[in-house]
Each structure stands twice: as structure tokens, then as C-alpha cells.
mmCIF file of the N, C-alpha and C atoms, coordinates in Angstrom:
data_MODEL
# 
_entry.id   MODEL 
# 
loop_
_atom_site.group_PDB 
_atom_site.id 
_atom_site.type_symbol 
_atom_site.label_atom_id 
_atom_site.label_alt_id 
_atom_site.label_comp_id 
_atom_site.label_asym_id 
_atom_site.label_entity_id 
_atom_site.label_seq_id 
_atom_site.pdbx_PDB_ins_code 
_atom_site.Cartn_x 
_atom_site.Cartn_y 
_atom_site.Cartn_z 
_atom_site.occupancy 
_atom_site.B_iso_or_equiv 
_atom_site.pdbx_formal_charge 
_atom_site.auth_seq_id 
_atom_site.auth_comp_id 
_atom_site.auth_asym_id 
_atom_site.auth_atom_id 
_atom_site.pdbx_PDB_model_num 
ATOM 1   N N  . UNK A 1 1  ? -1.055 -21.626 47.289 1.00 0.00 ? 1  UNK A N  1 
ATOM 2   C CA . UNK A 1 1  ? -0.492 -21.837 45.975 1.00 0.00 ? 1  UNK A CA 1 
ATOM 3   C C  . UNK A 1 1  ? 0.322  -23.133 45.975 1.00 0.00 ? 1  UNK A C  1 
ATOM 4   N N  . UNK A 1 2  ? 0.447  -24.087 44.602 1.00 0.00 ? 2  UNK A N  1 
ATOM 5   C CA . UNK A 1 2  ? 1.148  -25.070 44.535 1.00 0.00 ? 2  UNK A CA 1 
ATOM 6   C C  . UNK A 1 2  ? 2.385  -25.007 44.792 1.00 0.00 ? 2  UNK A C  1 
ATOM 7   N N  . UNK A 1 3  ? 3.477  -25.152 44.895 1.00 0.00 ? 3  UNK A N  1 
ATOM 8   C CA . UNK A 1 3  ? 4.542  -24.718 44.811 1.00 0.00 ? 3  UNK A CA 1 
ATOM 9   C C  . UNK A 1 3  ? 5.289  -26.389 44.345 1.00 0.00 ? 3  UNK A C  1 
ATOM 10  N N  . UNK A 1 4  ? 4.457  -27.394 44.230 1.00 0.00 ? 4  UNK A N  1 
ATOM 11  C CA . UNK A 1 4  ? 5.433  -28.581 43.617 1.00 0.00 ? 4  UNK A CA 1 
ATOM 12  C C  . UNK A 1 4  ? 6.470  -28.874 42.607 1.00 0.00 ? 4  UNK A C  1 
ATOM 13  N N  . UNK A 1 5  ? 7.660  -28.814 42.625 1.00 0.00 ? 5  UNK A N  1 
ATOM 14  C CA . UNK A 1 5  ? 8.225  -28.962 41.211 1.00 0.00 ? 5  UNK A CA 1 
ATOM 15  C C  . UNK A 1 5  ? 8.195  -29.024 39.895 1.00 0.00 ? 5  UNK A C  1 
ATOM 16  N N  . UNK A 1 6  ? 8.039  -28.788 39.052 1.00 0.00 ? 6  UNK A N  1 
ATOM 17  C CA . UNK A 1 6  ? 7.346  -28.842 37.754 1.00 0.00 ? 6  UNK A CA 1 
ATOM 18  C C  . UNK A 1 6  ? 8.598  -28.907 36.969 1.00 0.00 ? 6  UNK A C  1 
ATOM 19  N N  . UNK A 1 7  ? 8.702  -29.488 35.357 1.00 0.00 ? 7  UNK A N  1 
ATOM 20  C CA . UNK A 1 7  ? 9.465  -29.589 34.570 1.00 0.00 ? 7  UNK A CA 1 
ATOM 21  C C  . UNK A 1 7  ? 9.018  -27.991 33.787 1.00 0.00 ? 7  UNK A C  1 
ATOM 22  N N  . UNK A 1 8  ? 9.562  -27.400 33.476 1.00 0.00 ? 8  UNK A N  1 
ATOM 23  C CA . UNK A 1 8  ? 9.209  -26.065 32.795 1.00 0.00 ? 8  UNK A CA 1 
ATOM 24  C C  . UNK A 1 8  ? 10.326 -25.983 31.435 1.00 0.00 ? 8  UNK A C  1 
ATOM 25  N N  . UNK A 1 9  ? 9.415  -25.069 30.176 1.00 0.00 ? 9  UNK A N  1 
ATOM 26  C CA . UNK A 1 9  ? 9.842  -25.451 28.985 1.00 0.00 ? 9  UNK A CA 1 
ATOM 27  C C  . UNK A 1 9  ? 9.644  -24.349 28.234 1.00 0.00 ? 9  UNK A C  1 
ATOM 28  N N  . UNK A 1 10 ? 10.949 -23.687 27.690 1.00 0.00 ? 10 UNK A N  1 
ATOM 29  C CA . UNK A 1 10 ? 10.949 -22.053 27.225 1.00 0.00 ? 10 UNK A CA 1 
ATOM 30  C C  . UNK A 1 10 ? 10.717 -22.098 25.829 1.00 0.00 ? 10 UNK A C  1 
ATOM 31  N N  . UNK A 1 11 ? 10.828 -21.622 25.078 1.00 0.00 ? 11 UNK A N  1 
ATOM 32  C CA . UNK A 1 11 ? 11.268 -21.533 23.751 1.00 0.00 ? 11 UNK A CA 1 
ATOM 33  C C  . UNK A 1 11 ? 12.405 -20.416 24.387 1.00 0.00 ? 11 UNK A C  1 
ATOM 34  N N  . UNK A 1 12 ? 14.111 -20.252 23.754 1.00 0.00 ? 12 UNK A N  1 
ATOM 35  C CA . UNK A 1 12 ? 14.754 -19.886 24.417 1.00 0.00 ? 12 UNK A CA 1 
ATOM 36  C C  . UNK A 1 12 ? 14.981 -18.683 24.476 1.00 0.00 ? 12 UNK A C  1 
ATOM 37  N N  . UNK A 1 13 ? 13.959 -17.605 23.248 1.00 0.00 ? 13 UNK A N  1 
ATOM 38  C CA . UNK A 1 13 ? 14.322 -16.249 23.820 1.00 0.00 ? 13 UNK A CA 1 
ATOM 39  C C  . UNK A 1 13 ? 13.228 -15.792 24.763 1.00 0.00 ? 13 UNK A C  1 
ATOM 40  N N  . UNK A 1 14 ? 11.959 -16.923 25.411 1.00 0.00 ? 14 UNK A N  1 
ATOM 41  C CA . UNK A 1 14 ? 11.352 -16.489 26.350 1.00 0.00 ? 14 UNK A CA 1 
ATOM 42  C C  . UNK A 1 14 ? 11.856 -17.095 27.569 1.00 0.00 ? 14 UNK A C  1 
ATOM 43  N N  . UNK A 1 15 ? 12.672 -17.708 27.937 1.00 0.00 ? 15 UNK A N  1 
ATOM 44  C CA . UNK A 1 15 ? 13.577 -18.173 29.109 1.00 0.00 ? 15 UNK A CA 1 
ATOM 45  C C  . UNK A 1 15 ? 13.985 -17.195 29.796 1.00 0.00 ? 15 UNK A C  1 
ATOM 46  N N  . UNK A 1 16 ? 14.080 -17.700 31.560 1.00 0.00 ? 16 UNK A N  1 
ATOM 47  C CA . UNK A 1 16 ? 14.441 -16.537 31.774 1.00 0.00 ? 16 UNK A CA 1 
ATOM 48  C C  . UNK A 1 16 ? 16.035 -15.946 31.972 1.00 0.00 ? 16 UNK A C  1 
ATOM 49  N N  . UNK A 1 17 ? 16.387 -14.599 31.882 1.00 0.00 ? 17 UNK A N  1 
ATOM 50  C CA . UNK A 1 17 ? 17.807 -14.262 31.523 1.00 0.00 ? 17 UNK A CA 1 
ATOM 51  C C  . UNK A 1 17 ? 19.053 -14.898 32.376 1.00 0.00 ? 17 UNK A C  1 
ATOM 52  N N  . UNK A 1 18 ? 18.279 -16.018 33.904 1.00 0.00 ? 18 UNK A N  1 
ATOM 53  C CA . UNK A 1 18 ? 19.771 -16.660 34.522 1.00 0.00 ? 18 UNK A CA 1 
ATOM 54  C C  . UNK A 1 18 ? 20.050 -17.393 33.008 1.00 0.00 ? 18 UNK A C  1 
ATOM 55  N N  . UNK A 1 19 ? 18.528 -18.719 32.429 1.00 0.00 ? 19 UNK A N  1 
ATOM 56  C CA . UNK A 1 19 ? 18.994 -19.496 31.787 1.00 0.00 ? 19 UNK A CA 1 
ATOM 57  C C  . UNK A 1 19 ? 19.829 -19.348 30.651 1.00 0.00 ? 19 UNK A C  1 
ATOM 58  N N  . UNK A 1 20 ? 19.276 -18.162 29.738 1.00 0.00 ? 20 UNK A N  1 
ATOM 59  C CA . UNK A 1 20 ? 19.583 -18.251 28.694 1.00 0.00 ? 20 UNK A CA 1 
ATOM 60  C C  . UNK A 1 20 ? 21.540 -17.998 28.861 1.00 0.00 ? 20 UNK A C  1 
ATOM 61  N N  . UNK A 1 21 ? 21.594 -17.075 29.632 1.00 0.00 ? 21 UNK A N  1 
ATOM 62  C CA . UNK A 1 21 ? 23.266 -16.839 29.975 1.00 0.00 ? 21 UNK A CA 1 
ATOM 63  C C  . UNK A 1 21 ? 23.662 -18.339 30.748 1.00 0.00 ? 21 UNK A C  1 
ATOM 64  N N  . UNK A 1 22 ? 23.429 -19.074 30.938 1.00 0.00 ? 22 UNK A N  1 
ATOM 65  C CA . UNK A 1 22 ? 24.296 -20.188 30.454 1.00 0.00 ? 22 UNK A CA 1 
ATOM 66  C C  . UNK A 1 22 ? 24.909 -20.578 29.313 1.00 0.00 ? 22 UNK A C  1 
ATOM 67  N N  . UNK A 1 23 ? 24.241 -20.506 28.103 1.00 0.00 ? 23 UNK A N  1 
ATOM 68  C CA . UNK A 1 23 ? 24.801 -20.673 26.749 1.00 0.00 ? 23 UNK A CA 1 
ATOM 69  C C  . UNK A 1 23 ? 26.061 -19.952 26.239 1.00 0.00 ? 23 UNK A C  1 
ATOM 70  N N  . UNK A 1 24 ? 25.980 -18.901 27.047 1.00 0.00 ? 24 UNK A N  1 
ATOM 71  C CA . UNK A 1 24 ? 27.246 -18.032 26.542 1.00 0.00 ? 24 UNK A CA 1 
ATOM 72  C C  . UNK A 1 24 ? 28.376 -17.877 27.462 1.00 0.00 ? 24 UNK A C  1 
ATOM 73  N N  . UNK A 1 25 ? 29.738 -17.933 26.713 1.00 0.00 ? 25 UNK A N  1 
ATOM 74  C CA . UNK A 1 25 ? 30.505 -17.548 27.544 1.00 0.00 ? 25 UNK A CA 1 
ATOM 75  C C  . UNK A 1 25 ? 31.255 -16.156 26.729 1.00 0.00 ? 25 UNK A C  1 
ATOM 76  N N  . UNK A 1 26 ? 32.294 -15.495 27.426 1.00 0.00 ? 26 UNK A N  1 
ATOM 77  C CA . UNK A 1 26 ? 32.795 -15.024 27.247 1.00 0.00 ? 26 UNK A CA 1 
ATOM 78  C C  . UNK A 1 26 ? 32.021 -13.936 26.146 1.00 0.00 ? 26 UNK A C  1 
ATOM 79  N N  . UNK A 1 27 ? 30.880 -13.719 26.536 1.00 0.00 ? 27 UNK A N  1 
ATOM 80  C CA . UNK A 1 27 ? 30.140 -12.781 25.378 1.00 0.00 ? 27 UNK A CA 1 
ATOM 81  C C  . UNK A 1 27 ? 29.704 -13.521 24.103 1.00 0.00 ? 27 UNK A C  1 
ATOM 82  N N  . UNK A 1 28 ? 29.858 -15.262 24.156 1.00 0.00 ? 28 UNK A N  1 
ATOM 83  C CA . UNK A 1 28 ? 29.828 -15.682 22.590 1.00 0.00 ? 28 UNK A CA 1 
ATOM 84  C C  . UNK A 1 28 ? 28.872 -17.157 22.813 1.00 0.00 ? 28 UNK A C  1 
ATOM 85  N N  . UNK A 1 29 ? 28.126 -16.897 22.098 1.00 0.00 ? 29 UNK A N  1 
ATOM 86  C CA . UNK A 1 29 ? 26.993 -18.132 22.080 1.00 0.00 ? 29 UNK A CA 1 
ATOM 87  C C  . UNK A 1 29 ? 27.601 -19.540 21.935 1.00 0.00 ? 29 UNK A C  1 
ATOM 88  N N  . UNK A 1 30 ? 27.484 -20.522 22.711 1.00 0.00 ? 30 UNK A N  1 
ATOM 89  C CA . UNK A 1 30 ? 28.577 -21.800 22.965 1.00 0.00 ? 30 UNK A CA 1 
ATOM 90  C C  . UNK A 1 30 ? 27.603 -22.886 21.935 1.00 0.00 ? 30 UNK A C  1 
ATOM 91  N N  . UNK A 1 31 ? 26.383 -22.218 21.507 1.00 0.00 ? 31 UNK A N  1 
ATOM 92  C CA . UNK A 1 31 ? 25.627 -23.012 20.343 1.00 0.00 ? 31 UNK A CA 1 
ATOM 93  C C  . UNK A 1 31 ? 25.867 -22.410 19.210 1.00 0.00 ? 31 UNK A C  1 
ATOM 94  N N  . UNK A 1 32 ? 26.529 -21.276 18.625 1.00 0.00 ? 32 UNK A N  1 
ATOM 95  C CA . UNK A 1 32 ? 26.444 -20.482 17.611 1.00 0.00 ? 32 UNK A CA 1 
ATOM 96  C C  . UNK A 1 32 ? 25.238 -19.603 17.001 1.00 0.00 ? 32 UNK A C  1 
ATOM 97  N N  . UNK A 1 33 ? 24.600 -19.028 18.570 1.00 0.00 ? 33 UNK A N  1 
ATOM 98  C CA . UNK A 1 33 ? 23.377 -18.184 18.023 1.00 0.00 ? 33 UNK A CA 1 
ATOM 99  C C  . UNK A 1 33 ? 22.160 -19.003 17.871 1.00 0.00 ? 33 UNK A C  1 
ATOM 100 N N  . UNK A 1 34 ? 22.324 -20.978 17.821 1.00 0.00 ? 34 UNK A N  1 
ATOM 101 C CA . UNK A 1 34 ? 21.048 -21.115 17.283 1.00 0.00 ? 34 UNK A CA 1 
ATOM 102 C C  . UNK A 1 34 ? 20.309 -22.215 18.317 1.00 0.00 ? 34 UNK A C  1 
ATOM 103 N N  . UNK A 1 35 ? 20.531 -21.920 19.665 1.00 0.00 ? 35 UNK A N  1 
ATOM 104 C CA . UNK A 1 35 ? 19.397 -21.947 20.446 1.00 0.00 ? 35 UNK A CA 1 
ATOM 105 C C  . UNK A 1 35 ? 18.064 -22.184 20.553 1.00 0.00 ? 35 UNK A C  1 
ATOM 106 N N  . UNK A 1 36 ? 17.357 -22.798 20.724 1.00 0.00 ? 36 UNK A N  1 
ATOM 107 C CA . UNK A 1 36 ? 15.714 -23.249 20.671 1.00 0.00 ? 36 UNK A CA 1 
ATOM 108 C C  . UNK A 1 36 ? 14.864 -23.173 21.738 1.00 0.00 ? 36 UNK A C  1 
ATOM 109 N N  . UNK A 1 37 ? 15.589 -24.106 22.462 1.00 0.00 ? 37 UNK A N  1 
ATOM 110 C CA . UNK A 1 37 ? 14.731 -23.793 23.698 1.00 0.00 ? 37 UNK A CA 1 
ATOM 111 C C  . UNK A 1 37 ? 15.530 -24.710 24.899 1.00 0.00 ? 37 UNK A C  1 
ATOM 112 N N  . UNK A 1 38 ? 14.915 -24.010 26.116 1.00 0.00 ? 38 UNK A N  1 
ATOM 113 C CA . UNK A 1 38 ? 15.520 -24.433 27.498 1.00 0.00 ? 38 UNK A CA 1 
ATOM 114 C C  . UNK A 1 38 ? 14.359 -25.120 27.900 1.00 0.00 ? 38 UNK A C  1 
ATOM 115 N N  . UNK A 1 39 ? 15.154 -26.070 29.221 1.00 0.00 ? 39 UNK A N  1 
ATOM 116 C CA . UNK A 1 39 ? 14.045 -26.719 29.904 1.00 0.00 ? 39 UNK A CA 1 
ATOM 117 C C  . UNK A 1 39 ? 14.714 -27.084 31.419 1.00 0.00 ? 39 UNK A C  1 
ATOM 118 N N  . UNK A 1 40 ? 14.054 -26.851 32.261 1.00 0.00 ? 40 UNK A N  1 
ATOM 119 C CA . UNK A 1 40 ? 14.304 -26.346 33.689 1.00 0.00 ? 40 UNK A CA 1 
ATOM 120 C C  . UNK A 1 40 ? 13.841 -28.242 34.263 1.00 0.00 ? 40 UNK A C  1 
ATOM 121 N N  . UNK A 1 41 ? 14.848 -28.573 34.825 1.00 0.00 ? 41 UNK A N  1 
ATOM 122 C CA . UNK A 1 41 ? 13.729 -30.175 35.693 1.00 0.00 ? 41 UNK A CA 1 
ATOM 123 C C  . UNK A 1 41 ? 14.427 -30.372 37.312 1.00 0.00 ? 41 UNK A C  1 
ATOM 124 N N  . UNK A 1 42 ? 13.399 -30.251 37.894 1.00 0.00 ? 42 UNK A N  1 
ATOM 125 C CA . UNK A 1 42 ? 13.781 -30.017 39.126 1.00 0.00 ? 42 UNK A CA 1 
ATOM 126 C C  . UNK A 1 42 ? 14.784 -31.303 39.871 1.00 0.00 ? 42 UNK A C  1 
ATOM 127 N N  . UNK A 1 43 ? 15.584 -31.569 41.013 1.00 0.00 ? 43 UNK A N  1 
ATOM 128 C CA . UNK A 1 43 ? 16.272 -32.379 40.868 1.00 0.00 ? 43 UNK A CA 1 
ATOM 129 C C  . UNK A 1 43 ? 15.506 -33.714 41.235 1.00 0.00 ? 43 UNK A C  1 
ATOM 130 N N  . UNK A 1 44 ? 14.269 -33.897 41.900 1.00 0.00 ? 44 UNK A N  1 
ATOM 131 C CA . UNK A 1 44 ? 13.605 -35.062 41.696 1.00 0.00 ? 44 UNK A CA 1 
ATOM 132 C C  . UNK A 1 44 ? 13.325 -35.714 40.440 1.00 0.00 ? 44 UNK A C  1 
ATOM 133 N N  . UNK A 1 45 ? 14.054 -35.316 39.158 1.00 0.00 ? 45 UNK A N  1 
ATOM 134 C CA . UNK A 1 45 ? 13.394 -35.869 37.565 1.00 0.00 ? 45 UNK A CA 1 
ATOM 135 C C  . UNK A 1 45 ? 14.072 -35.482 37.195 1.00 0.00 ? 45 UNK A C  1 
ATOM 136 N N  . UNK A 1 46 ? 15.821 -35.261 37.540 1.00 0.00 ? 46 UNK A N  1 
ATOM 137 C CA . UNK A 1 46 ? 17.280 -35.217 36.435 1.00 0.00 ? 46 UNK A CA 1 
ATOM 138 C C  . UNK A 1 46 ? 17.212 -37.024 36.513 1.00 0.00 ? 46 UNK A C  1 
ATOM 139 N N  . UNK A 1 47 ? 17.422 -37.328 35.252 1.00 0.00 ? 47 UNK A N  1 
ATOM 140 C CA . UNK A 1 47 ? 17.406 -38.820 35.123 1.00 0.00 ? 47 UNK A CA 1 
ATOM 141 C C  . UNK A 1 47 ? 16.663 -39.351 34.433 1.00 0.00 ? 47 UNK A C  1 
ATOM 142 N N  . UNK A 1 48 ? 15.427 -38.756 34.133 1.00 0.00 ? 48 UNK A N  1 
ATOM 143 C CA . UNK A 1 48 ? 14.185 -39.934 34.383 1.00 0.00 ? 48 UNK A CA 1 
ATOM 144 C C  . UNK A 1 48 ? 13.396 -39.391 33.135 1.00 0.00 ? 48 UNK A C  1 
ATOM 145 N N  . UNK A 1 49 ? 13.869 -38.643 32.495 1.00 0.00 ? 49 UNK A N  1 
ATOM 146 C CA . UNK A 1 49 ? 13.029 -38.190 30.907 1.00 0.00 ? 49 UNK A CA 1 
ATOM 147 C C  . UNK A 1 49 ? 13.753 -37.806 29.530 1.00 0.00 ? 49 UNK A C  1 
ATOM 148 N N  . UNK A 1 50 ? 14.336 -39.373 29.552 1.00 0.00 ? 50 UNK A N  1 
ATOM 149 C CA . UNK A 1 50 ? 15.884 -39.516 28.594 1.00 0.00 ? 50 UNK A CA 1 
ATOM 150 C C  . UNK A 1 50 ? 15.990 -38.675 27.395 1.00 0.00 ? 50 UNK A C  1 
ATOM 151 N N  . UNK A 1 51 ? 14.150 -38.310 26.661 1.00 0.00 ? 51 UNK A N  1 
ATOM 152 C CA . UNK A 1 51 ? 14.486 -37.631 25.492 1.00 0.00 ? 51 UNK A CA 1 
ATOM 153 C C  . UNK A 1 51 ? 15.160 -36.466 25.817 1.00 0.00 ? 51 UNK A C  1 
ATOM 154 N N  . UNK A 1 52 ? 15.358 -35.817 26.800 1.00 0.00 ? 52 UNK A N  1 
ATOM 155 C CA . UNK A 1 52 ? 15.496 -34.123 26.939 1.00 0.00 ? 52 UNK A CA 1 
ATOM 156 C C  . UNK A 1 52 ? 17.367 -34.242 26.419 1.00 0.00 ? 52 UNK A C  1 
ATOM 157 N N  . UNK A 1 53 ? 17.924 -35.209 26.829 1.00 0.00 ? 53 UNK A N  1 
ATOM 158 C CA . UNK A 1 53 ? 19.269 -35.190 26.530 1.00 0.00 ? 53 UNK A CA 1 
ATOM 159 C C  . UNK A 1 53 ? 19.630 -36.196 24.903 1.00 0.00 ? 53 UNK A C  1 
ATOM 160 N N  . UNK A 1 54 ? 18.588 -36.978 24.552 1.00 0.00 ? 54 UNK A N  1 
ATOM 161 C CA . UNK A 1 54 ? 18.581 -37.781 23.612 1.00 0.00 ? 54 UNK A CA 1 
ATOM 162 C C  . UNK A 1 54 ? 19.073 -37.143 22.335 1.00 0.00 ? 54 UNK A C  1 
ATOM 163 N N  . UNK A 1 55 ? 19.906 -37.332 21.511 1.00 0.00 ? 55 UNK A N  1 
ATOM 164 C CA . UNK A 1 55 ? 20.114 -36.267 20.175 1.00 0.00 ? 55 UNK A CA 1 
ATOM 165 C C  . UNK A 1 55 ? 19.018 -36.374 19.283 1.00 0.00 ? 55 UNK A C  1 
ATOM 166 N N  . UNK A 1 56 ? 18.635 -35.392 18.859 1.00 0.00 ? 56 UNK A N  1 
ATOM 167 C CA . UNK A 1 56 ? 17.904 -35.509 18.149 1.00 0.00 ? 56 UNK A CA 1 
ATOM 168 C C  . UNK A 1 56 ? 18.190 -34.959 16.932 1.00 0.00 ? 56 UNK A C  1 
ATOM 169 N N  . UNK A 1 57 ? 18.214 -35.609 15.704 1.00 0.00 ? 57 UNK A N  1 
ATOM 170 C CA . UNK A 1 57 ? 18.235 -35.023 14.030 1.00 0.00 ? 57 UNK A CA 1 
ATOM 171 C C  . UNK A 1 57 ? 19.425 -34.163 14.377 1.00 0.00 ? 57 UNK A C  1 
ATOM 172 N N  . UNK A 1 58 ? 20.645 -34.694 15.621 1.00 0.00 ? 58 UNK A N  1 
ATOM 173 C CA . UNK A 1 58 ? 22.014 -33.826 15.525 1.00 0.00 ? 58 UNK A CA 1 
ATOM 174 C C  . UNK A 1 58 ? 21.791 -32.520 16.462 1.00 0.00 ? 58 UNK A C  1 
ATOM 175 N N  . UNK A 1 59 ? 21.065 -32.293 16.767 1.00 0.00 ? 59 UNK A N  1 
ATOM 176 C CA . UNK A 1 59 ? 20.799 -30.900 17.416 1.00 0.00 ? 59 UNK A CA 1 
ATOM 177 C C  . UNK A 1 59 ? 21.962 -31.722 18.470 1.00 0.00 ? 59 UNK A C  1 
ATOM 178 N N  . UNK A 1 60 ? 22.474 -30.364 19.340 1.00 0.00 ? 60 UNK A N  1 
ATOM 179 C CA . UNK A 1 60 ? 23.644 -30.065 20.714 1.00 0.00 ? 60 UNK A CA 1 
ATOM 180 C C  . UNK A 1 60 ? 22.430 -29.843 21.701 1.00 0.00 ? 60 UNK A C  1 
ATOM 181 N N  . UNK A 1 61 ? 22.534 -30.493 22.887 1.00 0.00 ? 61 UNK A N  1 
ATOM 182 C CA . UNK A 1 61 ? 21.872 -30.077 23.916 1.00 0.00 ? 61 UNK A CA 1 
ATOM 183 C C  . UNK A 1 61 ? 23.024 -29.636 25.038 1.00 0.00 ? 61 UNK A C  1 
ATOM 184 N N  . UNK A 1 62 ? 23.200 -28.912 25.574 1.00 0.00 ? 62 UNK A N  1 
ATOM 185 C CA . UNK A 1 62 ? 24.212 -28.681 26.719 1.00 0.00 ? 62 UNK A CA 1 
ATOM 186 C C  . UNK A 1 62 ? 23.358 -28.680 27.964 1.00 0.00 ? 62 UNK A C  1 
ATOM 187 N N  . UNK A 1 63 ? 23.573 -29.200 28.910 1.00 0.00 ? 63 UNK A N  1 
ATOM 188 C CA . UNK A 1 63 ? 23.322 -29.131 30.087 1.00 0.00 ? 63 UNK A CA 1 
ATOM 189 C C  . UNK A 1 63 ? 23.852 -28.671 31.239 1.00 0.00 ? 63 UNK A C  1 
ATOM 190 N N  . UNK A 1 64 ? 23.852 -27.774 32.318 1.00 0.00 ? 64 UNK A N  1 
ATOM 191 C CA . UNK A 1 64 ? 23.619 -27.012 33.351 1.00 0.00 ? 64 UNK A CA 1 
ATOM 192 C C  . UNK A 1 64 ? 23.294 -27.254 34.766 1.00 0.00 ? 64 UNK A C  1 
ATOM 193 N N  . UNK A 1 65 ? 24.082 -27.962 35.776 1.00 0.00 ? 65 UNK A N  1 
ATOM 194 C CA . UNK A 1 65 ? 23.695 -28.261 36.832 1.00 0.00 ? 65 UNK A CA 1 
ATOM 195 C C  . UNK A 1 65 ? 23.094 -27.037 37.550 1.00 0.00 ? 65 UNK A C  1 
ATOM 196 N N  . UNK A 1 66 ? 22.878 -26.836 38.601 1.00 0.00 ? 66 UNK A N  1 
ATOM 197 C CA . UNK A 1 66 ? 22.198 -25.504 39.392 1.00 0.00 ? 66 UNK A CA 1 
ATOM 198 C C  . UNK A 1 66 ? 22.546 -25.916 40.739 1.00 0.00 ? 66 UNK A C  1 
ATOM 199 N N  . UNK A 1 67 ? 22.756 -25.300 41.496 1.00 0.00 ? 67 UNK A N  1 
ATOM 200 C CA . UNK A 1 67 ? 22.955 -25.215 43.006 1.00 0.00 ? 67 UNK A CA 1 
ATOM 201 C C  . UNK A 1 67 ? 21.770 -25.818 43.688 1.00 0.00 ? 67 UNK A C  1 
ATOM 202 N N  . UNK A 1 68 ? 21.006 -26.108 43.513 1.00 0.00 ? 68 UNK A N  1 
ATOM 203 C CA . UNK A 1 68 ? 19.680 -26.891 43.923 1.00 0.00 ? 68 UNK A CA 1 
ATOM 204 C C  . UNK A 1 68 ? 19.490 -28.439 43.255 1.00 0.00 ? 68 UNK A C  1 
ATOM 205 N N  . UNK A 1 69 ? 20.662 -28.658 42.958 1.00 0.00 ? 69 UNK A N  1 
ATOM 206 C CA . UNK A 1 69 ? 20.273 -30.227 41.741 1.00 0.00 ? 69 UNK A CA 1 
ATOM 207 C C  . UNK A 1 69 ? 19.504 -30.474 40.760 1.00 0.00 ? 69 UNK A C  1 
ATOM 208 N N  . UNK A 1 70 ? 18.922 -28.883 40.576 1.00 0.00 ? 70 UNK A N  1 
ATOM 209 C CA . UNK A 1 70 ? 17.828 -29.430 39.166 1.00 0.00 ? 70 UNK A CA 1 
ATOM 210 C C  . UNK A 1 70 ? 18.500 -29.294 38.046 1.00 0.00 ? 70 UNK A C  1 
ATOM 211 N N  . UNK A 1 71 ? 18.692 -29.558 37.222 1.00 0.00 ? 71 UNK A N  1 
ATOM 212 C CA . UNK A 1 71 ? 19.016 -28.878 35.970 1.00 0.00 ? 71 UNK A CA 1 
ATOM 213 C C  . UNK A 1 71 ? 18.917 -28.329 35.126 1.00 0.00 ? 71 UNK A C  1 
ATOM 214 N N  . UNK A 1 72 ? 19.558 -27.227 34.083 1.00 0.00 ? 72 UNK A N  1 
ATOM 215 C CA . UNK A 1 72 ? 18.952 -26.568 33.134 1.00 0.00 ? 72 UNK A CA 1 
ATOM 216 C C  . UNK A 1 72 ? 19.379 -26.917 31.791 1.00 0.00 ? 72 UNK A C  1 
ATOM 217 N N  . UNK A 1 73 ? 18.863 -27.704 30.574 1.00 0.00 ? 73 UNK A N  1 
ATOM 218 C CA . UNK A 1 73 ? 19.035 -28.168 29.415 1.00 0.00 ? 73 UNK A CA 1 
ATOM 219 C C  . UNK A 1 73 ? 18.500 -26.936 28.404 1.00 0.00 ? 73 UNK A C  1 
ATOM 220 N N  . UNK A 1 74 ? 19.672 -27.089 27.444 1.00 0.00 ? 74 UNK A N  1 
ATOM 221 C CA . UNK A 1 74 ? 19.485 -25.870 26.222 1.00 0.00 ? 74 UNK A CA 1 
ATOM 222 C C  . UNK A 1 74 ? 19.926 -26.613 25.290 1.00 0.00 ? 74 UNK A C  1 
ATOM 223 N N  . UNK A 1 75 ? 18.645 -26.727 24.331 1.00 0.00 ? 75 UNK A N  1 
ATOM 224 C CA . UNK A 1 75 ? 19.334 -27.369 23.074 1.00 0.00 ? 75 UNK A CA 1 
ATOM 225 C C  . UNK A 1 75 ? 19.074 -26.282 21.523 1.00 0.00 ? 75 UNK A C  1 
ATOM 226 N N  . UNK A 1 76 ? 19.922 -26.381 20.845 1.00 0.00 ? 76 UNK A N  1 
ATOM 227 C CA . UNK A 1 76 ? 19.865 -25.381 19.590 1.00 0.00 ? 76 UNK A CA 1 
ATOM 228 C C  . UNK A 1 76 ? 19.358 -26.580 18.275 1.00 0.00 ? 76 UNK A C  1 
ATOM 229 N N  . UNK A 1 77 ? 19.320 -25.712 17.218 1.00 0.00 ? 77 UNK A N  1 
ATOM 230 C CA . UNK A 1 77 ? 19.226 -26.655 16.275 1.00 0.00 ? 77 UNK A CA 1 
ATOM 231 C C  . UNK A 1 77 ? 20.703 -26.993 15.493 1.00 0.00 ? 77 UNK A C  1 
ATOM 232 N N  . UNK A 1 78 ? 20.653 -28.135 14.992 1.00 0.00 ? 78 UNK A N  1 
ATOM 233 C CA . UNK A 1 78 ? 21.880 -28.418 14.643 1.00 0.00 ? 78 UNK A CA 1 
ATOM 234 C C  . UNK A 1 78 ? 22.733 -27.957 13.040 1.00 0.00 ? 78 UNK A C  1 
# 
């Protein structure tokens, strides 16, 4: 099986439940419920695919380091 890094891309209520509990703290959605989607990039390609953090039409993207250097990006609509 491959096992190479891959950029991976949820829509965010099919993400899986580490990611989506990033968004929340304290029991309360840190986007206000309106969440879209996550995207997982392993740490060879934090850097290097500017739209994922780029604003777009105002949307919030928050980002998520991970204990492995990849990162996890969640952006809602704005």
C-alpha cells in the first residue's frame, strides 16, 4: 500500500472527529457553527499551497499545527 503523504480535504462534518474538535473550545464553535471544510497537509507542503490560508470572499480559516508538523486548516464561511 502507498502510504505517501497526501493533502486530504473534508467537507467538515465528514472530517474526522480529532479534526473537527479543533474548532471548538470550551464546548463552543470558535467559527460560530459555520464551518465548511478541513484540510489535512502533511508537513512536507505546510507552505507551499498559499490558497488554503488565502482569505477568501472573508471566510476565517484557522489553522492547527499537529505533533507531526503537518497541519490542520478549517475554514467556515464568512
Amino acid at each position: 500500500m502507498d502510504e505517501t503523504p497526501v493533502v486530504r480535504i473534508w467537507r467538515y462534518l465528514d472530517a474526522p472527529r480529532e479534526f473537527r474538535e479543533l474548532s471548538v473550545e470550551k464546548g463552543i464553535s470558535t467559527h460560530g457553527g459555520k464551518e465548511e471544510w478541513v484540510i489535512h497537509v502533511p508537513v512536507f507542503l505546510v507552505g507551499f499551497i498559499p490558497w488554503i490560508e488565502a482569505p477568501q470572499g472573508g471566510s476565517p480559516v484557522s489553522h492547527h499545527p499537529r505533533p507531526d508538523g503537518s497541519v490542520v486548516y478549517i475554514r467556515a464561511r464568512a
